[in-house]
N, C-alpha and C positions, 0 to 999 in steps of 0.2 A: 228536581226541586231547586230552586234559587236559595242560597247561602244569604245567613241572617247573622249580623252584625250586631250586636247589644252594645250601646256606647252611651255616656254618662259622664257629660260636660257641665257641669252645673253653675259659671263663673264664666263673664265672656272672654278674659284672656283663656281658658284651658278650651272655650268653644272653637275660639282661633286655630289654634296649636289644632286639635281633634280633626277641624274640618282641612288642614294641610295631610293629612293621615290621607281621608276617606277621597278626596282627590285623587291621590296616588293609587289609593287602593279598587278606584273604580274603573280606572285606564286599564289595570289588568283582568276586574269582574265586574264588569258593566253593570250585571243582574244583579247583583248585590242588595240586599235588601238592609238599610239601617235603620235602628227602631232604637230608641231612647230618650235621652235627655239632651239638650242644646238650644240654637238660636239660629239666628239669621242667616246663617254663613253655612252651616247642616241643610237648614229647610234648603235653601239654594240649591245645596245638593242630590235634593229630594227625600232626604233622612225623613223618616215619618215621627215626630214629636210627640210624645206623650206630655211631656213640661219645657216649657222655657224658661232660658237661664236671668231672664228676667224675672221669673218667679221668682227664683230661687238666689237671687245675688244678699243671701243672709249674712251678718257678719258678727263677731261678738257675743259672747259668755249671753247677756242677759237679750238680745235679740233672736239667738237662737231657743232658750229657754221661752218666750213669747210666741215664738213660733213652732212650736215644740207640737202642737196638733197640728199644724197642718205639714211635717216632716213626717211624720208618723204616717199620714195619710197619702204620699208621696213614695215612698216605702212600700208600703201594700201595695198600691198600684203598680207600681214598678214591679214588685216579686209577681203579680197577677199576671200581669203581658210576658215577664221573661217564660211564665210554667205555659201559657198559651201559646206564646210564636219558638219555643226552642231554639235559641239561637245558638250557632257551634263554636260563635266566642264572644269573651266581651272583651271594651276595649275603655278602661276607666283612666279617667285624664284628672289630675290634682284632686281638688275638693275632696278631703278626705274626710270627714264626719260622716258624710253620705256613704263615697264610695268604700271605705272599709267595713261598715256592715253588708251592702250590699255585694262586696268580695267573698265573704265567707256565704252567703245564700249561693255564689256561684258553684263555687267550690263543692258543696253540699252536693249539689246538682249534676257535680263531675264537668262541669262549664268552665275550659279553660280563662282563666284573667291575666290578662296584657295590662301593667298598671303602666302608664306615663306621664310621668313629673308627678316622682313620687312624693308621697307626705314631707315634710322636713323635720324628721323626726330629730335628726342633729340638732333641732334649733327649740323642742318643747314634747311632751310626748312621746319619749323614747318607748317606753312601752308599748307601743301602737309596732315595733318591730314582730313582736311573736305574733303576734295577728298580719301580718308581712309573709314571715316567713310560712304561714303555715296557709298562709288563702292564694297567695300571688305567685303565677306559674311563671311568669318575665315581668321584672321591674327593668323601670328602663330610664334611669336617672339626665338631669339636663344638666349638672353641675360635677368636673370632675374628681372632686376630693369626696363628693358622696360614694364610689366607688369603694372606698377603704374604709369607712365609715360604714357601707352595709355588711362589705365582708368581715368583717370584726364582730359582726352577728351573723354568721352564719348564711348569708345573701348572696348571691351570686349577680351584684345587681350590672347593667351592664349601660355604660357610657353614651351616650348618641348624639351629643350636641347640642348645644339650646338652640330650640326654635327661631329664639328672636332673631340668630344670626340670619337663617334662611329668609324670614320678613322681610328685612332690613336689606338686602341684597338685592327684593324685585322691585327696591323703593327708585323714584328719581325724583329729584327735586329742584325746580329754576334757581337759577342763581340770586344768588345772596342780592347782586344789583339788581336786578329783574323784579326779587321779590319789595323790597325797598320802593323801588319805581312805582308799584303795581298801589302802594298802599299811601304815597306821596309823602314819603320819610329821607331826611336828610340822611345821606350818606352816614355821619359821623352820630347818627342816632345810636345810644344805646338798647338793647333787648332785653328785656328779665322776661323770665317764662315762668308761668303761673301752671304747675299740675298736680291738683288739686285731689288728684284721686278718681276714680271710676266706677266708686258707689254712693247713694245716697249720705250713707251716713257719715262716711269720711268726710265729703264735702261741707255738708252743712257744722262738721269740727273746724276743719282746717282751713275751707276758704275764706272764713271772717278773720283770721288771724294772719292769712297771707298777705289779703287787702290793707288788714292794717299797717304790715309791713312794707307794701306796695307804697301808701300815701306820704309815709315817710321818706322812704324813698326818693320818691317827686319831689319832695321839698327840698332836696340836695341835689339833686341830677339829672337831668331832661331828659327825661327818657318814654319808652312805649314797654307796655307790659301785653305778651301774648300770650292768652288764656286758654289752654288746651282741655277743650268740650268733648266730654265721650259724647258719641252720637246717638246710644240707645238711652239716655235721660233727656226727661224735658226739660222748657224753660225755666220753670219757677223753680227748678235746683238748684239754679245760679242767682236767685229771686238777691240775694245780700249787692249784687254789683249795682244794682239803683240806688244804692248809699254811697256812689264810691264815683260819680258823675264827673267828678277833678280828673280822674285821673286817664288817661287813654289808653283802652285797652283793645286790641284785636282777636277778635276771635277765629280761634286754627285749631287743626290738628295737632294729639299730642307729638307727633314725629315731627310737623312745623315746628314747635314750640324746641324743640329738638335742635334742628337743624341750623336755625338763626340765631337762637339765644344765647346773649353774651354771661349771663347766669341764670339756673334754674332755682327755683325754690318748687323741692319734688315731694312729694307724698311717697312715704317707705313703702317698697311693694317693687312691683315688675317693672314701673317708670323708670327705679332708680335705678336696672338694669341697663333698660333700654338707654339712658342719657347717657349712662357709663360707654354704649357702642358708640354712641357719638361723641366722644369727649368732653360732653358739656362740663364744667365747674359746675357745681352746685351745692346745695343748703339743704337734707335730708331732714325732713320734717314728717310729727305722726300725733294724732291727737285724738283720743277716744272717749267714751264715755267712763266716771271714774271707777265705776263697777269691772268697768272692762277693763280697767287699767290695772286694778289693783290685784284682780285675778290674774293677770295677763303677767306682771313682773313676778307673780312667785314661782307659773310657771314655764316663761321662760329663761333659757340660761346662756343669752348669747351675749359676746362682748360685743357686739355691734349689731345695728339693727336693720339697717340699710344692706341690699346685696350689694351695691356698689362696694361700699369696704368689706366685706365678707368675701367676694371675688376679688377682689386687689389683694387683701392682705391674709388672708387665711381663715379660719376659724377661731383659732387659740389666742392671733395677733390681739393687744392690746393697740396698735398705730393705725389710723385711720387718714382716709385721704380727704373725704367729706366733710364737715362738719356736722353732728345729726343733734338736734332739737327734738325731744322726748316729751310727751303729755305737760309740765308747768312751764317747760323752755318753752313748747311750740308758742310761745306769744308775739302778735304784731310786736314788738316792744326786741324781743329777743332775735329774732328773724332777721328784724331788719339791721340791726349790728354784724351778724355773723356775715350777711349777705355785704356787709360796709366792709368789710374786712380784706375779702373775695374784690370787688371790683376797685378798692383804692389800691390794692397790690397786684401790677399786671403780671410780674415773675410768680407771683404766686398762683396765679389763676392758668398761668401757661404750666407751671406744674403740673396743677392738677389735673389739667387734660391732658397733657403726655401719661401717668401715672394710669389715669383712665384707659385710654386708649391703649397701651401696653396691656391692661388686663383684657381684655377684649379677647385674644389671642387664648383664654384659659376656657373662652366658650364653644371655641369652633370644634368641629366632628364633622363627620360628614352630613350630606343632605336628611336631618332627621327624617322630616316627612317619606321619604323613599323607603330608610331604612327600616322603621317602624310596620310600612305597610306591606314592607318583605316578611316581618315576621308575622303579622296577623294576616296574612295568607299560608302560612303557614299552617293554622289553626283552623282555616277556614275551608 
């Protein structure tokens, strides 16, 4: 009989991350059968989909309350297929509303679970630990002060690396002049990087208030703004940039937008990671609906809300390297001062990316993907 896989990507950064796993995990069981949740980058690998994380890229107290029947629905399907194909493990990646009930259905079932890039229970939902400890056979953290933080509950959670490092490694990018050349921009042009987020609804907060931040901008500085487009949203996401005609914008990759930009204005989330490997400076921006907001600050309890200073400075740290703009800050108005700040002070901005880039160094482990798919062969 061919060995069955149960994995449960429901977000396309954790789809990312899962399909570097099943990669590794296929060079050594070709036969492998994967059945669950994911996207573009799974199917590729022939994973058999039951939902895609398109579906499912829900975000928010009162969006998921909205969508509350069709998660429900989602759920049954899912417990349906895992009691019909028996699969000998699962393999649940982030997205914890989902994957924590569906952990304890495994559990149930005596169905070892592999959790990777686990909940951030440190940062909201500590409670969500006894449901941890009591469904999850290997946690297997990307960040390493989670390591002392789970075992202080009882966890034995275990170290592996951030993914992003391994990403970022098989990346190459033409040179700074090349790219410059390619787009007919004067050498001495300034970059600001516009990354706006990699869901609907982030976008449609944040991008009107970056723009406005952008146009301001322009009026002081000759510059080009490079807007980093996820590639699984359409056009009319970006539908606000036909009000914004003044200003010149290119559109790239978020890792472009990365790579050349002299400042980032980042949407809080995994961006703010990723710029962090690349030293960008940047302007930590997050803007939500006020339901979600107001829910959102009672319960969480971090002094920082960006990973970029949460990986630089610690948890506890009140000092921050970023500047972060929060739900009434995040305004074109506010934006564009903090980011004024950043490019009229060049010591300051050289800072900030040494400070960056030294934290870099707190994400490295070895190759997760390998490692990962050494232990779910294990199980397998």
């Amino acid at each position: 009989m061919s060995k069955k896989l149960f994995v449960l990507a429901g977000e396309p950064s954790g789809e990312m991350h899962a399909a570097g796993v099943i990669a590794e995990l296929l060079k050594a069981t070709p036969e492998l059968r994967v059945i669950g949740v994911g996207g573009p980058k799974l199917r590729a690998l022939g994973a058999e989909l039951l939902y895609d994380t398109a579906q499912m890229s829900i975000m928010g107290f009162v969006d998921v309350l909205k969508h509350a029947g069709f998660l429900r629905r989602v759920i049954r399907e899912l417990k349906m297929a895992v009691l019909r194909e028996k699969p000998q493990a699962a393999l649940l990646v982030d997205y914890p509303g989902m994957n924590l009930l569906m952990a304890r259905f495994f559990h149930d079932l005596g169905i070892p679970v592999i959790y990777y890039i686990s909940p951030q229970v440190w940062a909201w939902k500590e409670g969500r630990v006894k449901a941890i400890r009591r469904d999850v056979d290997r946690l297997l953290v990307i960040f390493d002060f989670e390591v002392a933080f789970f075992r202080r509950h009882g966890i034995n959670a275990e170290f592996v690396g951030h993914p992003v490092i391994e990403q970022l490694a098989e990346l190459s990018f033409p040179s700074r002049e090349l790219f410059f050349t390619s787009h007919t921009l004067s050498p001495q042009t300034r970059l600001v990087g516009l990354l706006p987020g990699s869901r609907r609804a982030e976008i449609a907060h944040i991008l009107p208030e970056m723009l406005k931040a952008a146009r301001l901008l322009n009026q002081h500085y000759p510059m080009v703004f490079l807007l980093g487009r996820t590639e699984h949203l359409d056009e009319e996401v970006y539908g606000e940039l036909k009000n914004y005609r003044d200003l010149f914008v290119i559109n790239c990759s978020a890792y472009e937008v990365m790579q050349y930009s002299d400042l980032g204005l980042v949407t809080s989330g995994t961006a703010t990671l990723e710029s962090l490997c690349f030293g960008l400076p940047m302007v930590v921006v997050y803007k939500t609906g006020m339901l979600n907001y107001l829910i959102g600050r009672q319960l969480v309890k971090l002094k920082s809300i960006s990973l970029a200073n949460i990986v630089s400075k610690g948890l506890e740290s009140d000092e921050r390297v970023v500047p972060e703009l929060l739900q009434h800050e995040a305004s074109g108005e506010k934006i564009y001062q903090a980011a004024r700040m950043i490019l009229d002070d060049p010591c300051k901005a050289s800072t900030m990316r040494r400070e960056l880039l030294a934290a870099r160094s707190k994400l490295a482990g070895r190759s997760p993907s390998h490692t990962i798919a050494a232990i779910v062969q294990e199980y397998l």
